[in-house]
KOLPA-211216 format. One record per residue (C-alpha): chain; x, y, z; residue number from 1. Coordinates in steps of 0.25 Angstrom, whole numbers, always signed. Last residue first. Layout:
<atoms>
chain: A x: X y: Y z: Z resi: NUM
...
</atoms>
This chain:
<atoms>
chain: A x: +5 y: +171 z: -334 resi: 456
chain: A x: +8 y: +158 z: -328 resi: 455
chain: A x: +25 y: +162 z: -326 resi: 454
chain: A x: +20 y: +176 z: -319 resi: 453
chain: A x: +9 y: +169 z: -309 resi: 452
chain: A x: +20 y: +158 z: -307 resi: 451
chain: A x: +32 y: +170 z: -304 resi: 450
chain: A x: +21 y: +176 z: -294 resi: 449
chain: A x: +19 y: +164 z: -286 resi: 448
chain: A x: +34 y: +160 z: -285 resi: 447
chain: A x: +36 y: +176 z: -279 resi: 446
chain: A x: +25 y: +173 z: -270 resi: 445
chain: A x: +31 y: +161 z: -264 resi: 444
chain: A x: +45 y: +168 z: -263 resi: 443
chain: A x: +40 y: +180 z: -257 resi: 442
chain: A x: +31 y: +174 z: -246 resi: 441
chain: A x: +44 y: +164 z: -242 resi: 440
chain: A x: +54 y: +175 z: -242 resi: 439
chain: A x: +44 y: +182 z: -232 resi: 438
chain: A x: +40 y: +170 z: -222 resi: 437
chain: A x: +56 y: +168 z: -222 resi: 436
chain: A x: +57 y: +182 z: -219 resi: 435
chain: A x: +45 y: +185 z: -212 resi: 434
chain: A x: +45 y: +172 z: -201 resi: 433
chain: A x: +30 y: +171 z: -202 resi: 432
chain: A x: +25 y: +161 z: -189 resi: 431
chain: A x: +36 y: +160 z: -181 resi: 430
chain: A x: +31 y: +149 z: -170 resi: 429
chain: A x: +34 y: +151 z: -155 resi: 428
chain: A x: +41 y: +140 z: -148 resi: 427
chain: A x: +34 y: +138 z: -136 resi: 426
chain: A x: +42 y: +128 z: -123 resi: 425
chain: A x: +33 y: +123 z: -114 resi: 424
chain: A x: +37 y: +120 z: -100 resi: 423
chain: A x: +33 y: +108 z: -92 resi: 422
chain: A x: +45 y: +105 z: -86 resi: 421
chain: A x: +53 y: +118 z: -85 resi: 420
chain: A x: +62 y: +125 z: -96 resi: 419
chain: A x: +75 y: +133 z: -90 resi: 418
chain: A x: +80 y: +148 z: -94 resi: 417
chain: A x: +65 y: +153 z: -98 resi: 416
chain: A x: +67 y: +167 z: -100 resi: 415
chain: A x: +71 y: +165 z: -116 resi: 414
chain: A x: +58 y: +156 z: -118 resi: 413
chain: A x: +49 y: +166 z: -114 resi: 412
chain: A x: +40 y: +163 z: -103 resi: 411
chain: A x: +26 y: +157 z: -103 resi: 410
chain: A x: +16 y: +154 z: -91 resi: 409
chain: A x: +8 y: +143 z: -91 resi: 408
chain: A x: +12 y: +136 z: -78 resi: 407
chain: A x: +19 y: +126 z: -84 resi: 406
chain: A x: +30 y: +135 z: -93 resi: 405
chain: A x: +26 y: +140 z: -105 resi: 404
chain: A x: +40 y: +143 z: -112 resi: 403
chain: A x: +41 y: +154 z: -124 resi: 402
chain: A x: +49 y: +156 z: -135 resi: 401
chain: A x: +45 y: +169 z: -143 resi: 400
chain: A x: +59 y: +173 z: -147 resi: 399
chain: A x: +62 y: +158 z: -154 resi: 398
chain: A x: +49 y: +160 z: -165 resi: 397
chain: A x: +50 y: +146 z: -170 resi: 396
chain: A x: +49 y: +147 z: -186 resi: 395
chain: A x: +60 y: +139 z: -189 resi: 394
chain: A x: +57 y: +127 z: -180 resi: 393
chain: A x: +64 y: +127 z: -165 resi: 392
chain: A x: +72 y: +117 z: -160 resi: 391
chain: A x: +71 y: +102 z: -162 resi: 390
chain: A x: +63 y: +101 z: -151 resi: 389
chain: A x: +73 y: +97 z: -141 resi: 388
chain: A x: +80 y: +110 z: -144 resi: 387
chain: A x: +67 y: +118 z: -142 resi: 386
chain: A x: +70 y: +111 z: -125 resi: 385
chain: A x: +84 y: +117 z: -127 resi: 384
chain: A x: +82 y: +131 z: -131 resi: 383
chain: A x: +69 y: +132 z: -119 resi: 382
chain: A x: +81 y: +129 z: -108 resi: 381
chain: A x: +83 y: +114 z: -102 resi: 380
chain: A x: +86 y: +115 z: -88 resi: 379
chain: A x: +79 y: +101 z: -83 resi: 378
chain: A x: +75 y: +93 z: -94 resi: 377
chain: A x: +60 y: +90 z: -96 resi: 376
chain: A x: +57 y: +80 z: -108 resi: 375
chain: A x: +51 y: +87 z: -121 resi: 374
chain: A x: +38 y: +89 z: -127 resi: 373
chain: A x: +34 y: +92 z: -140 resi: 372
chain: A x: +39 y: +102 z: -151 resi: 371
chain: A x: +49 y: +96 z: -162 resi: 370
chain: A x: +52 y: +107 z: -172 resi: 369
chain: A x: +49 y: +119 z: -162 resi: 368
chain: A x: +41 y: +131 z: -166 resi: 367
chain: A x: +30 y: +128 z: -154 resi: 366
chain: A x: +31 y: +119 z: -144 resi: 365
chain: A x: +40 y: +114 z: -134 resi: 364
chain: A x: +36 y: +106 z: -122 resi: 363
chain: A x: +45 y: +103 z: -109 resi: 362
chain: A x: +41 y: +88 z: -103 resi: 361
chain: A x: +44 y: +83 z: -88 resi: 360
chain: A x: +29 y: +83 z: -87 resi: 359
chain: A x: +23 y: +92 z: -79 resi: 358
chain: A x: +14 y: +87 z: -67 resi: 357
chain: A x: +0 y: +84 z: -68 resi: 356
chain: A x: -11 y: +93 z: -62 resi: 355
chain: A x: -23 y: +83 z: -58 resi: 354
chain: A x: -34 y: +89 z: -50 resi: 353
chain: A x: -42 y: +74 z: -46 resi: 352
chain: A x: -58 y: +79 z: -43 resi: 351
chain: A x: -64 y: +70 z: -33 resi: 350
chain: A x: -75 y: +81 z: -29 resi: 349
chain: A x: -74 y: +91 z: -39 resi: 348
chain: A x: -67 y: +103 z: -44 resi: 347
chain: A x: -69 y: +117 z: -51 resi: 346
chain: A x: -62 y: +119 z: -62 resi: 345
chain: A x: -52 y: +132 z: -64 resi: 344
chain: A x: -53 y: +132 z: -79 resi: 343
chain: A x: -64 y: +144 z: -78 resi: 342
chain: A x: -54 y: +153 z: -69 resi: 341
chain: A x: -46 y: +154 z: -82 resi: 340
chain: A x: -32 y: +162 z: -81 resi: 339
chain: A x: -30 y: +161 z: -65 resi: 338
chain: A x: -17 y: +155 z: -68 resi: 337
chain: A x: -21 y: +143 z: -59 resi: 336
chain: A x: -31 y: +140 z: -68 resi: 335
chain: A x: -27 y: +143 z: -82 resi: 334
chain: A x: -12 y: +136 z: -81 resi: 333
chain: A x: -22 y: +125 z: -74 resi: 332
chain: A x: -29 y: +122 z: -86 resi: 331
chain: A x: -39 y: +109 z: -82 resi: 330
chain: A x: -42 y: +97 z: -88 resi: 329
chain: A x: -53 y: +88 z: -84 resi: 328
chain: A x: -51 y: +74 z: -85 resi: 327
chain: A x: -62 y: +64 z: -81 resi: 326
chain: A x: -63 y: +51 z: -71 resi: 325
chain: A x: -70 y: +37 z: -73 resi: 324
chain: A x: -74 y: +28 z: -65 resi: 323
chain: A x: -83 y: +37 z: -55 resi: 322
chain: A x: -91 y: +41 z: -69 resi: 321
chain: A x: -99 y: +52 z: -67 resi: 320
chain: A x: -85 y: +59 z: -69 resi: 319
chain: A x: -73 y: +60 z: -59 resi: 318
chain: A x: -65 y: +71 z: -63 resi: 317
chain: A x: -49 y: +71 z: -65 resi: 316
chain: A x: -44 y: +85 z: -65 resi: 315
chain: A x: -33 y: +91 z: -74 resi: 314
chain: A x: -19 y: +97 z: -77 resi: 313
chain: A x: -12 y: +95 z: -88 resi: 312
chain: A x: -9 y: +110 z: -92 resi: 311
chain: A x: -4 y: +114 z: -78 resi: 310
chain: A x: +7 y: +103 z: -77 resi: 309
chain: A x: +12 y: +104 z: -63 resi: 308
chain: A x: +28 y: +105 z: -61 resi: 307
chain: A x: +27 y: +119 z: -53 resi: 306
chain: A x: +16 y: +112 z: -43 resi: 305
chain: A x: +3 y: +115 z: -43 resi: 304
chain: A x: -3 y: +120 z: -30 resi: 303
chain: A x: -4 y: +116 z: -15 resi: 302
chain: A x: -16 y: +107 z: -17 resi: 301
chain: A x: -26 y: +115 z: -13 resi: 300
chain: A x: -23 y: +126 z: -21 resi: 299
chain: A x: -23 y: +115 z: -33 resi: 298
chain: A x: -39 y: +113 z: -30 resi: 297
chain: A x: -41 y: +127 z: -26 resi: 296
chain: A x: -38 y: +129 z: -42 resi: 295
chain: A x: -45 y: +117 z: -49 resi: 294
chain: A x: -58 y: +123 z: -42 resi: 293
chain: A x: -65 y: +123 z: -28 resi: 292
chain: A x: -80 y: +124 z: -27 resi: 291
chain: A x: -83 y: +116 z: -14 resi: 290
chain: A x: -71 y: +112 z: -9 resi: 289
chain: A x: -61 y: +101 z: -13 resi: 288
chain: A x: -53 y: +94 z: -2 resi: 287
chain: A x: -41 y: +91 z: -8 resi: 286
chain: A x: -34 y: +76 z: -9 resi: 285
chain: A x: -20 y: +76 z: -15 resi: 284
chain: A x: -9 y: +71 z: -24 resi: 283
chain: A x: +5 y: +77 z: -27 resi: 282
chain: A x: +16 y: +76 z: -37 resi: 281
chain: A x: +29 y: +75 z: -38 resi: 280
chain: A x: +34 y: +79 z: -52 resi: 279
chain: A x: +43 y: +89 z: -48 resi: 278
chain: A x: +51 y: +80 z: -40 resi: 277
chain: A x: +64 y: +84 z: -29 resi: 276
chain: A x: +58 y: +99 z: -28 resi: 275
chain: A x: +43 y: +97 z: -26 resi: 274
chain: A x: +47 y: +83 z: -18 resi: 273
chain: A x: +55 y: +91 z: -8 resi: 272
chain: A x: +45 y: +100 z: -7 resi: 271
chain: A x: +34 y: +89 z: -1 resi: 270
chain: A x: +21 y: +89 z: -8 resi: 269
chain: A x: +9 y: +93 z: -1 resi: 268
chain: A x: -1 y: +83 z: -1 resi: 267
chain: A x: -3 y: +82 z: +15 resi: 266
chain: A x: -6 y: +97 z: +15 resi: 265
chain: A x: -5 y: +103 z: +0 resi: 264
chain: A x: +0 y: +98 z: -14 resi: 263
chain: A x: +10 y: +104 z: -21 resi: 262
chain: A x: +2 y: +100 z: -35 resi: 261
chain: A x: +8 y: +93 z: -47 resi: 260
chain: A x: -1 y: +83 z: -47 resi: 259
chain: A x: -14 y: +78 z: -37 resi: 258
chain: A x: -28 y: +84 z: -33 resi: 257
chain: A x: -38 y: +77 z: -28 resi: 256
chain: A x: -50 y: +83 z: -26 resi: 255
chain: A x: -59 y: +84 z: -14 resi: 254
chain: A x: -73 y: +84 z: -8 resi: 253
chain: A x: -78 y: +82 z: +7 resi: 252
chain: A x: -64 y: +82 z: +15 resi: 251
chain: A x: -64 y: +74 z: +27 resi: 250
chain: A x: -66 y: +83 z: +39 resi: 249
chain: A x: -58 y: +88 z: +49 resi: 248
chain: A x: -63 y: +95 z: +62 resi: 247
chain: A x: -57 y: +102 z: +72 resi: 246
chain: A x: -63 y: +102 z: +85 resi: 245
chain: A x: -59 y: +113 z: +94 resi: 244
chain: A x: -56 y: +111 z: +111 resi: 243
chain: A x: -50 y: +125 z: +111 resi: 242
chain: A x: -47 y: +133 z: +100 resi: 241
chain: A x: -42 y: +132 z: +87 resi: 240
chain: A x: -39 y: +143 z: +76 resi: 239
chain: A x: -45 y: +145 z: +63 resi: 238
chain: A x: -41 y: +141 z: +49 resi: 237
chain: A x: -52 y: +147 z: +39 resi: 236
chain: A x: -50 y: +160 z: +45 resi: 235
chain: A x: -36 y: +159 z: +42 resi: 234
chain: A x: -37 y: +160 z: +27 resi: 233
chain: A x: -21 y: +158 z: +22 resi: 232
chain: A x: -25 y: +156 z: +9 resi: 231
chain: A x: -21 y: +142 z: +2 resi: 230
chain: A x: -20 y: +136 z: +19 resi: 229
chain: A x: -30 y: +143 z: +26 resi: 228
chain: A x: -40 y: +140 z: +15 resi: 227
chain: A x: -36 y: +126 z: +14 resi: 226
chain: A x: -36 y: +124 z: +30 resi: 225
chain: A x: -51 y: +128 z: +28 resi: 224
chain: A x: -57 y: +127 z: +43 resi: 223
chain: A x: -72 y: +128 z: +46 resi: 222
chain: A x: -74 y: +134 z: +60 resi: 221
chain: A x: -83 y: +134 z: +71 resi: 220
chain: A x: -89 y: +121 z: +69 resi: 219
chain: A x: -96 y: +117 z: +83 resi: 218
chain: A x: -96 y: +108 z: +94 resi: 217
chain: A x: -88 y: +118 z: +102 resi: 216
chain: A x: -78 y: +123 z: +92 resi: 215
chain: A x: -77 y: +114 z: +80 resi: 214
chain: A x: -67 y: +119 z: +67 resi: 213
chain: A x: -71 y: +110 z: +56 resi: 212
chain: A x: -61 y: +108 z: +45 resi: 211
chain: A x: -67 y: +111 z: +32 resi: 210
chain: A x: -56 y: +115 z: +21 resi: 209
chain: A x: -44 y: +104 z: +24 resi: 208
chain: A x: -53 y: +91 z: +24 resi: 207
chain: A x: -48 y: +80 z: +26 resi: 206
chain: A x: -45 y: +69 z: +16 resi: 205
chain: A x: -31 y: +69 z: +14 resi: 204
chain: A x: -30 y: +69 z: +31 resi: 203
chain: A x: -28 y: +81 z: +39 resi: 202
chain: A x: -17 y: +80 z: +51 resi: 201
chain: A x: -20 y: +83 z: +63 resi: 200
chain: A x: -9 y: +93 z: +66 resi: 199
chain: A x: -12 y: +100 z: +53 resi: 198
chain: A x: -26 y: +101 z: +59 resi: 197
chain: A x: -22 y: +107 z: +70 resi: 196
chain: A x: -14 y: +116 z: +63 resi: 195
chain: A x: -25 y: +120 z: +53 resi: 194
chain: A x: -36 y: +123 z: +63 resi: 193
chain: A x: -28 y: +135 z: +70 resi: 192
chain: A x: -20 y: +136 z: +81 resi: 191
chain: A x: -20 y: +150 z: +88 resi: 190
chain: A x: -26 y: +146 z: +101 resi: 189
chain: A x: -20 y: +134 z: +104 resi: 188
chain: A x: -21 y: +119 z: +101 resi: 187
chain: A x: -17 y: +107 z: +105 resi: 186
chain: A x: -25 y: +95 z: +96 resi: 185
chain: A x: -33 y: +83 z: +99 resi: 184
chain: A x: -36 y: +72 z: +91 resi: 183
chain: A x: -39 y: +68 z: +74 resi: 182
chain: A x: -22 y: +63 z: +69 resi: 181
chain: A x: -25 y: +59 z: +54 resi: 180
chain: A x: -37 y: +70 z: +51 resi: 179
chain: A x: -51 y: +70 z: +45 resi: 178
chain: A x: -58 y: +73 z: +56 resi: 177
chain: A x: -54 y: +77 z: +70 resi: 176
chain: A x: -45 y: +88 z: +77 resi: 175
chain: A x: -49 y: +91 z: +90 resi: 174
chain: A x: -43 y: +103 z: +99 resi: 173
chain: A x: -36 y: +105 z: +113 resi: 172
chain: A x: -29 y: +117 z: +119 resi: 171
chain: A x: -17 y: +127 z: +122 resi: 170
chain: A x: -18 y: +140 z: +126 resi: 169
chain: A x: -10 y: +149 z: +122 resi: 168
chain: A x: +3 y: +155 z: +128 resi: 167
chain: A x: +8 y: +170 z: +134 resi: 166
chain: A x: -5 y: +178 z: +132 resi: 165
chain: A x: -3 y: +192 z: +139 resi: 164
chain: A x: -13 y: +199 z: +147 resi: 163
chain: A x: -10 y: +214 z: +151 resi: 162
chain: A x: -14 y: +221 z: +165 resi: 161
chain: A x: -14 y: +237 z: +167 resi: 160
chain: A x: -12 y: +241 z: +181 resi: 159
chain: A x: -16 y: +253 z: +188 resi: 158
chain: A x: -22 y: +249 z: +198 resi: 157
chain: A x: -23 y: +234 z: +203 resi: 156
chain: A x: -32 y: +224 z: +210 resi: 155
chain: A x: -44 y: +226 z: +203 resi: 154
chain: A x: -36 y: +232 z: +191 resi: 153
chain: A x: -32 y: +216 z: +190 resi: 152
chain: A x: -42 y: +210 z: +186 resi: 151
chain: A x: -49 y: +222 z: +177 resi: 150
chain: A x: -34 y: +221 z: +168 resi: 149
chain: A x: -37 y: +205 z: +170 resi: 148
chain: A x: -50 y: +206 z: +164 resi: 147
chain: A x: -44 y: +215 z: +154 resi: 146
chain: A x: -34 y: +205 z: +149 resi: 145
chain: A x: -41 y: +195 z: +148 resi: 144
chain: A x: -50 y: +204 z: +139 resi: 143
chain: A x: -37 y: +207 z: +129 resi: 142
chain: A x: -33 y: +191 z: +129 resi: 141
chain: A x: -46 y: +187 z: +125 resi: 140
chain: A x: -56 y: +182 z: +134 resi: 139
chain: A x: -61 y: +168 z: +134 resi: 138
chain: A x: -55 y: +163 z: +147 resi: 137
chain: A x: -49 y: +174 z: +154 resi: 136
chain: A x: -57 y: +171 z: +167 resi: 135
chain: A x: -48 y: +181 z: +180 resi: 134
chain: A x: -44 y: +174 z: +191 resi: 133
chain: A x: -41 y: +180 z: +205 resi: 132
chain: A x: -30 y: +187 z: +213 resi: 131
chain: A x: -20 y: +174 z: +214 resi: 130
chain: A x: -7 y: +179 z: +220 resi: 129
chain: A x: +6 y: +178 z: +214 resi: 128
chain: A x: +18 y: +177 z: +218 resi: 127
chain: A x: +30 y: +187 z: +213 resi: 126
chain: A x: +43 y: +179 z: +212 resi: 125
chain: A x: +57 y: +175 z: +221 resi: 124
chain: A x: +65 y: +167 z: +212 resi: 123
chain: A x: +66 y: +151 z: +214 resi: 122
chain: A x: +70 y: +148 z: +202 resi: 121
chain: A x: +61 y: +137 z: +201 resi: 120
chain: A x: +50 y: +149 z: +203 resi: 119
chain: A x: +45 y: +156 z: +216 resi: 118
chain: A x: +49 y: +163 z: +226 resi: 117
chain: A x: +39 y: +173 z: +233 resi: 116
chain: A x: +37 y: +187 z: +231 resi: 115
chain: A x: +23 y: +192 z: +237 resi: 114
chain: A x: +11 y: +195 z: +229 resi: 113
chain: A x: +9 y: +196 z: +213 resi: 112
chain: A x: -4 y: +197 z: +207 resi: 111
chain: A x: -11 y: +185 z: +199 resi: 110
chain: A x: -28 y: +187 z: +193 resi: 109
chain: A x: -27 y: +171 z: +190 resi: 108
chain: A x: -31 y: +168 z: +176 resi: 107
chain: A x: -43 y: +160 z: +171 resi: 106
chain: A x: -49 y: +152 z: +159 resi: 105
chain: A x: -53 y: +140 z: +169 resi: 104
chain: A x: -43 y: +132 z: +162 resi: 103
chain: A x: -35 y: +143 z: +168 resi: 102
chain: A x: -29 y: +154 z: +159 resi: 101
chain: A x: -16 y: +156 z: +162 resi: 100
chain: A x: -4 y: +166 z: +169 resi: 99
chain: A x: +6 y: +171 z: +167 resi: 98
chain: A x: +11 y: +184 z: +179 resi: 97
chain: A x: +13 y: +199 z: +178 resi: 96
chain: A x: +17 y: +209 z: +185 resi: 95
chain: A x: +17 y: +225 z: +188 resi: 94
chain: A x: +12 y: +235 z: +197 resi: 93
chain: A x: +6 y: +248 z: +193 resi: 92
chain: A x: +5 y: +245 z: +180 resi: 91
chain: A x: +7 y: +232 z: +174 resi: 90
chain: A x: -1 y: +218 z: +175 resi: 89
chain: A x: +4 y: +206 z: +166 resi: 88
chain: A x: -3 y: +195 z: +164 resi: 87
chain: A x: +3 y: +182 z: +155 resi: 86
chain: A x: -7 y: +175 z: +150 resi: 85
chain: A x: -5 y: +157 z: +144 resi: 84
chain: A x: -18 y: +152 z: +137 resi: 83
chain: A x: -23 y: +140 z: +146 resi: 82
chain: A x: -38 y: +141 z: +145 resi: 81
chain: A x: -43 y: +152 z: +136 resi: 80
chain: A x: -42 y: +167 z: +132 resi: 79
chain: A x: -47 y: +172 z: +118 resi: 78
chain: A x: -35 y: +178 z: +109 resi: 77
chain: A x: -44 y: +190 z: +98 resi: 76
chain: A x: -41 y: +203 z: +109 resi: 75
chain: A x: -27 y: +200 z: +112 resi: 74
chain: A x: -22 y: +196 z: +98 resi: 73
chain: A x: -12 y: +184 z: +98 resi: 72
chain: A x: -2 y: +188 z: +87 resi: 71
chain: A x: -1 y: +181 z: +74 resi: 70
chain: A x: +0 y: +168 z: +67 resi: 69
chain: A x: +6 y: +163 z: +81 resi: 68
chain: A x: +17 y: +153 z: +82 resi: 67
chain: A x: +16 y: +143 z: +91 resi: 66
chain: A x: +20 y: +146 z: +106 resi: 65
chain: A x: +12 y: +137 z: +116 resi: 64
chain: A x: +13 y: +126 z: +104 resi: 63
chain: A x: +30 y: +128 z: +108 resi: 62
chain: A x: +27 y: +126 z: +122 resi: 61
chain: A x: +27 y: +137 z: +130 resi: 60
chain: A x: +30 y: +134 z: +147 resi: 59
chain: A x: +17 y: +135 z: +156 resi: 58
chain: A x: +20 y: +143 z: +167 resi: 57
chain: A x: +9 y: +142 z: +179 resi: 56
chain: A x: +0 y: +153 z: +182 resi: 55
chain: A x: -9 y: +149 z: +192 resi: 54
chain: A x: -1 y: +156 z: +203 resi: 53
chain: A x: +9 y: +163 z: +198 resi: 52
chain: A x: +22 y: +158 z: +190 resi: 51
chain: A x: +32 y: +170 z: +186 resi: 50
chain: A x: +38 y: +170 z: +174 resi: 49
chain: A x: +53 y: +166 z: +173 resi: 48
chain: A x: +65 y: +177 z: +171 resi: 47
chain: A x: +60 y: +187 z: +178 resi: 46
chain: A x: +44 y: +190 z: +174 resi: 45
chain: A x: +38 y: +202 z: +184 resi: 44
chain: A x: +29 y: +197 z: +193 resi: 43
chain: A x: +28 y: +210 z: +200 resi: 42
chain: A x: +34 y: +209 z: +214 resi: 41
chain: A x: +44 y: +197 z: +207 resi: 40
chain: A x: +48 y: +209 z: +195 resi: 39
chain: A x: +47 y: +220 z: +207 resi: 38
chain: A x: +59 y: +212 z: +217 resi: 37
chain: A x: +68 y: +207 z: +209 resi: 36
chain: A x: +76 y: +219 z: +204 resi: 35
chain: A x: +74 y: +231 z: +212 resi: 34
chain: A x: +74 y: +221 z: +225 resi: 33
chain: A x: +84 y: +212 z: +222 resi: 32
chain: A x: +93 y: +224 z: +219 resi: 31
chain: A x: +89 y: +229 z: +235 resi: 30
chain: A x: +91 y: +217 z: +242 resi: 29
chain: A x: +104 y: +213 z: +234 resi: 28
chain: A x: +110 y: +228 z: +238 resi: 27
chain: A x: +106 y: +223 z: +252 resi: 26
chain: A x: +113 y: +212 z: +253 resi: 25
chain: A x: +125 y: +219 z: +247 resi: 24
chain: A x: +125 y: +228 z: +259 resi: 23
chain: A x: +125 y: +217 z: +268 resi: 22
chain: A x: +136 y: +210 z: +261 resi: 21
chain: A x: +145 y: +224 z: +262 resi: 20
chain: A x: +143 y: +226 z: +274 resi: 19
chain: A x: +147 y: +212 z: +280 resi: 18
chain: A x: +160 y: +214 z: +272 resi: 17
chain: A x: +161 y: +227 z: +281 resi: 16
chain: A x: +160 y: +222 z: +294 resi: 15
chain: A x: +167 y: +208 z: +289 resi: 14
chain: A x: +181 y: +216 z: +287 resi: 13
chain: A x: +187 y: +210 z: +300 resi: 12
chain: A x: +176 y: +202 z: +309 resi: 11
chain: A x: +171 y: +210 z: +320 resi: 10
chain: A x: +161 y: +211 z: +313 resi: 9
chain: A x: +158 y: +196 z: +313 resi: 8
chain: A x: +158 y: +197 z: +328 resi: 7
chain: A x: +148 y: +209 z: +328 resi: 6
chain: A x: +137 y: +203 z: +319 resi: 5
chain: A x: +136 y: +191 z: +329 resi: 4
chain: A x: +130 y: +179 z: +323 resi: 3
chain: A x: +119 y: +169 z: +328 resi: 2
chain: A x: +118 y: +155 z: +329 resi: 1
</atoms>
């Protein structure tokens, strides 16, 4: 069927409506072509990436994007199998395109040919044509990048070429040993031991301080999640790669330690019980090291708590005798003051560290006329606590009041407002009060003389 142009014409007013459409057809021509045209010539990015051969989109899961502890270095990040690039060629002529690396440790070598639609949406896009492959595995991002600046010039003047990496890698590792759930783990590169291992879940009895790293039959690293933990080391806390072994042993020596501790890993104590019961205490297994003292021993075990009694604490000792265990005392005011390095004992094998809580008691001594020890009352203040014992004798000293409280240090009374459990109220003692002392002096010698007079 055709149409004649000359009867439509003829038409009344449809020469020029016709015009105007053809006119606007081309003003749409000519905008689609500044607007559209060089982003699809040159794989410019426009509202979706663009899919070329060999490339395909893998969507970011949230273990794509875990945090980083800092930011990927060019030079130190080694390339492997299924690490996510983006490539982007500039200069002279201009695009870009994902891509990554093949099991092979590859990437295409792409270029942009003839527009072609593409997409769900159905947009007309750049396609891509396969040049080449360029190996990548094993090179760190800044050589991948200048293997593909050489790749490219070949084809291209005057363009410089920049290698992005867009997502890790994601791979396999073995956890076994001394833990409740031993299997296969995903990893990427910037996982380290302890989350892995945290995912395992160590037992009581594992070791914490000599994980074993194995890389390719062999131990390449021996980790110290203690270390890393107290002091933030982490050398002793390296990352994973692919196809590791990690290692846990059962631990070899350790010390119970149990009181009023915090507690750490699976003996931590919760903070609802610190808040709701000060006398909770807590009880665990810690894996003693060659050397380690009463000190490292309470590091490990989270540190003492605000309600521990100090003066009372002690370790129980087995002696040449399996069936009977002995005391030995130890002064942790001077220990974890740092006043007496020499009271710091060093501990065994089966060593129970025992650090009692605080009584619910508050002691007052001194110039009192009924000093011990009396029950705990919340918001009591130093005048009431002297008033339950009997109040102060005649010679007390009441400007040199002091408190001791359980860590050792000692405040004057009048900037204590509220006495804790465990303090210790001093009342200091007058030793020559000069007026009474005086009157005293004088009348004893003036008795003495008159006998001397009355004799003679």
């Amino acid at each position: 069927m055709s149409v004649d142009i000359s009867s439509l014409l003829s038409i009344p007013g449809a020469g020029k409506s016709l015009g105007i459409f053809l006119r606007l057809g081309v003003l749409m021509k000519i905008l689609w072509i500044f607007l559209f045209l060089p982003s699809l010539l040159f794989g410019q990015e426009t509202g979706e990436f663009v899919t070329p051969i060999g490339g395909s989109e893998v969507p970011e899961s949230p273990e794509m994007v875990e945090g980083q502890e800092r930011p990927i270095v060019s030079e130190d990040y080694i390339l492997h199998p299924g690490d996510g690039l983006m490539v982007i060629v500039s200069g002279r002529t201009h695009f870009s395109y994902p891509d990554r690396i093949t099991p092979e440790g590859k990437i295409y070598l792409q270029v942009p040919s003839q527009i072609g639609v593409g997409g769900k949406s159905g947009r007309l896009q750049p396609n891509f044509e396969i040049l080449g492959e360029v190996s990548l595995d094993g090179l760190s991002i800044k050589e991948g990048k200048d293997q593909l600046q050489k790749e490219f010039s070949r084809y291209y003047k005057g363009v410089q070429v920049s290698l992005i990496l867009r997502y890790f890698r994601r791979f396999k590792v073995f956890v076994v040993g001394e833990v409740f759930r031993p299997g296969i783990y995903s990893a990427n590169p910037i996982t380290r031991v302890s989350q892995v291992v945290t995912r395992a879940r160590l037992k009581g009895t594992s070791s914490r301080g000599r994980i074993e790293l194995q890389r390719k039959g062999e131990v390449v690293a021996l980790v110290d999640l203690h270390r890393f933990e107290e002091m933030g080391d982490r050398l002793v806390n390296p990352f994973v790669e692919d196809g590791d072994i990690i290692h846990v042993p059962p631990m070899e020596a350790s010390v119970t330690v149990t009181g009023a501790v915090y507690g750490s890993g699976i003996y931590q104590l919760r903070i609802s019980a610190l808040t709701a019961e000060q006398t909770r205490i807590s009880e665990g297994i810690y894996e003693l090291e060659e050397g380690e003292r009463v000190s490292d021993l309470i590091q490990k075990a989270g540190g003492v708590t605000p309600w521990a009694d100090l003066g009372r604490a002690y370790i129980e000792r087995s002696n040449p005798d399996p069936s009977h265990r002995v005391k030995i005392g130890i002064d942790l005011y001077s220990i974890l003051g740092g006043k007496d390095s020499s009271k710091d004992l060093e501990v065994v094998n089966g060593d129970i560290l025992m650090i009692p809580s605080l009584e619910d008691k508050v002691y007052v001594e001194g110039a009192v006329n009924q000093p011990g020890a009396f029950i705990y009352q919340p918001n009591l203040t130093v005048k009431d606590y002297i008033g339950q014992a009997g109040g102060t004798t005649e010679r007390a000293k009441l400007s040199g009041m002091k408190v001791r409280g359980t860590d050792g240090l000692t405040k004057k009374s009048e900037k204590v407002q509220v006495v804790k459990r465990g303090d210790t109220i001093i009342v200091p003692r007058v030793n020559f009060k000069w007026w009474q002392d005086y009157l005293t002096v004088v009348t004893a010698a003036t008795s003495l003389a008159i006998a001397w007079l009355t004799i003679r």
